[in-house]
KOLVO-647645 format. One record per residue (C-alpha): residue number from 1; x, y, z. Coordinates in steps of 0.5 Angstrom, whole numbers, m for minus. Example, Ala and Ser with C-alpha at 12.3 -4.5 7.8 and 13.67 -1.06 7.14 Angstrom:
1 / 25 / m9 / 16
2 / 27 / m2 / 14
//
This chain:
1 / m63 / m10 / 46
2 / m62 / m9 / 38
3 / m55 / m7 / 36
4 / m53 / m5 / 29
5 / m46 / m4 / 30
6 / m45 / m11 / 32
7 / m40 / m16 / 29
8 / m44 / m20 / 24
9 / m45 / m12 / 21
10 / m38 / m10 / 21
11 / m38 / m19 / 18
12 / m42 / m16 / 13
13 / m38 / m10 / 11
14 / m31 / m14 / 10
15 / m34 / m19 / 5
16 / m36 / m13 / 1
17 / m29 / m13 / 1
18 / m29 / m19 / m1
19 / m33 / m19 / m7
20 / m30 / m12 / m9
21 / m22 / m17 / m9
22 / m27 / m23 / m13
23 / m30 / m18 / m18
24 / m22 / m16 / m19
25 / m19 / m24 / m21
26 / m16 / m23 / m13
27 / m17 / m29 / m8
28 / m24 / m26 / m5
29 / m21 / m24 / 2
30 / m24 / m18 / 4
31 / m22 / m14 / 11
32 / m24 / m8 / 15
33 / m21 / m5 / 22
34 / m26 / m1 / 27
35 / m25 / 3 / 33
36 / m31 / 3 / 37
37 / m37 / 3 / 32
38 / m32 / 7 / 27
39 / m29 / 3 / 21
40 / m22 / 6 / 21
41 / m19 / 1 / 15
42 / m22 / m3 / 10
43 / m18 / m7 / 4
44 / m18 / m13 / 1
45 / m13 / m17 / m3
46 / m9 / m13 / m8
47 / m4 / m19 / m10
48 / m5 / m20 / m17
49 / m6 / m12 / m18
50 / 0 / m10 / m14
51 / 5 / m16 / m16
52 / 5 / m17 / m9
53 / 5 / m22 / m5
54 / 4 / m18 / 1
55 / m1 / m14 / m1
56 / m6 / m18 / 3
57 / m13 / m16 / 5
58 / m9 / m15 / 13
59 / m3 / m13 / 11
60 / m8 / m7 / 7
61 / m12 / m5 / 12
62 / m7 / m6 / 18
63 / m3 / 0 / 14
64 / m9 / 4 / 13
65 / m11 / 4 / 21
66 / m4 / 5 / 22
67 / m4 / 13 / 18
68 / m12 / 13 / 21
69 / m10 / 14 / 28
70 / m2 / 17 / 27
71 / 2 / 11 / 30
72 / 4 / 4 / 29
73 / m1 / 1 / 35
74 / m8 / m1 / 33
75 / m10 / m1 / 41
76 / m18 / m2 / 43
77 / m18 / m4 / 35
78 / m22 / m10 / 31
79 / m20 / m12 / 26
80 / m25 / m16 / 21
81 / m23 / m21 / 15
82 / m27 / m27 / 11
83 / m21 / m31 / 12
84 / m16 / m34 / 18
85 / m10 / m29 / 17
86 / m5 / m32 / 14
87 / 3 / m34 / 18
88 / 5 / m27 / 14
89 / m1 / m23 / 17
90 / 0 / m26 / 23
91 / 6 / m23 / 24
92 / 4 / m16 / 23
93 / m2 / m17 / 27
94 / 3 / m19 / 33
95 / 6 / m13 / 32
96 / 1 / m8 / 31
97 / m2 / m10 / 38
98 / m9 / m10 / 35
99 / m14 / m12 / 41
100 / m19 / m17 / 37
101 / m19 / m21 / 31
102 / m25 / m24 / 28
103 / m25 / m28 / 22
104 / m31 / m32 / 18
105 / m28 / m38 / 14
106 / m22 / m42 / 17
107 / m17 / m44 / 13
108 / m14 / m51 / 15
109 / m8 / m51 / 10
110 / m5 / m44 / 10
111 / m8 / m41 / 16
112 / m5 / m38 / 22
113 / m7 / m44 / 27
114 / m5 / m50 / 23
115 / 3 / m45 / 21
116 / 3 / m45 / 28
117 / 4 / m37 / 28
118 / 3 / m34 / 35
119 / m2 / m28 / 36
120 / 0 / m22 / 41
121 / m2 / m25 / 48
122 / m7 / m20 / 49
123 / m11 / m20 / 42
124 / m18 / m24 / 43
125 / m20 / m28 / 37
126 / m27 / m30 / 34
127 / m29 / m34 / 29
128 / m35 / m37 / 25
129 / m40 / m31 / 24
130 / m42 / m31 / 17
131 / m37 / m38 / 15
132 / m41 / m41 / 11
133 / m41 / m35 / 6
134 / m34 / m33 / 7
135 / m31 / m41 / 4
136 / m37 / m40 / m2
137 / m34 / m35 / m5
138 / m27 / m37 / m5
139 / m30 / m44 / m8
140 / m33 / m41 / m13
141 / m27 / m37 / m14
142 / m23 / m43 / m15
143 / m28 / m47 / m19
144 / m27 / m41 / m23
145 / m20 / m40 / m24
146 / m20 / m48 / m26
147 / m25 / m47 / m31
148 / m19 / m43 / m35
//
């Protein structure tokens, strides 16, 4: 059976994210938070506009899922974003108790994995769906910047 709200869908709905942050000179990260079928949040990074470093796509969608559903918990929540959390969003995600996290593009040196941070044991993670994609725009954003 055809299902349109599914995570390649919702994959799709964070990389427009992420191109929005490309399209702003931010590091092109890109995030949404569902509940059911319903986006409750979506962000993306705001680092260099905010001079903030923790104003990353997560840590933003984490806070506007938070003010959606009145409370601090992000239970039966899932949240999509087209880079590997990093140590700091991992963190908040521990805390916030979010039940699903999917991510496209791993990243090796800065991810949550390599850094070690733990998830809350309850949170399923995926990774892969639109890969590809996701590390071709934060190459292109680098060889960019580069050029510069």
């Amino acid at each position: 059976m055809l299902q349109p709200f599914d995570d390649n869908y919702f994959m799709k709905k964070a990389f427009q994210q992420a191109e929005m942050a490309y399209e702003k000179a931010e590091i092109p990260v890109g995030a949404i938070i569902t509940h059911g079928n319903q986006i409750i949040a979506q962000a993306h990074n705001l680092t260099e506009q905010l001079t903030d470093v923790t104003a990353h796509a997560e840590m933003q969608a984490i806070t506007a899922a938070a003010n959606y559903i009145g409370g601090k918990y992000l239970h039966d929540c899932t949240l999509y974003v087209t880079l590997e959390p990093c140590q700091m969003c991992a963190g908040a995600l521990y805390w916030s108790q979010i039940s699903k996290i999917v991510f496209a593009a791993e990243d090796a040196k800065r991810g949550y994995r390599s850094m070690q941070a733990k998830l809350h044991p309850k949170t399923k993670v995926e990774f892969g769906i639109m890969e590809e994609e996701a590390a071709q725009l934060i190459k292109d954003f680098f060889l960019e910047k580069r050029k510069f």
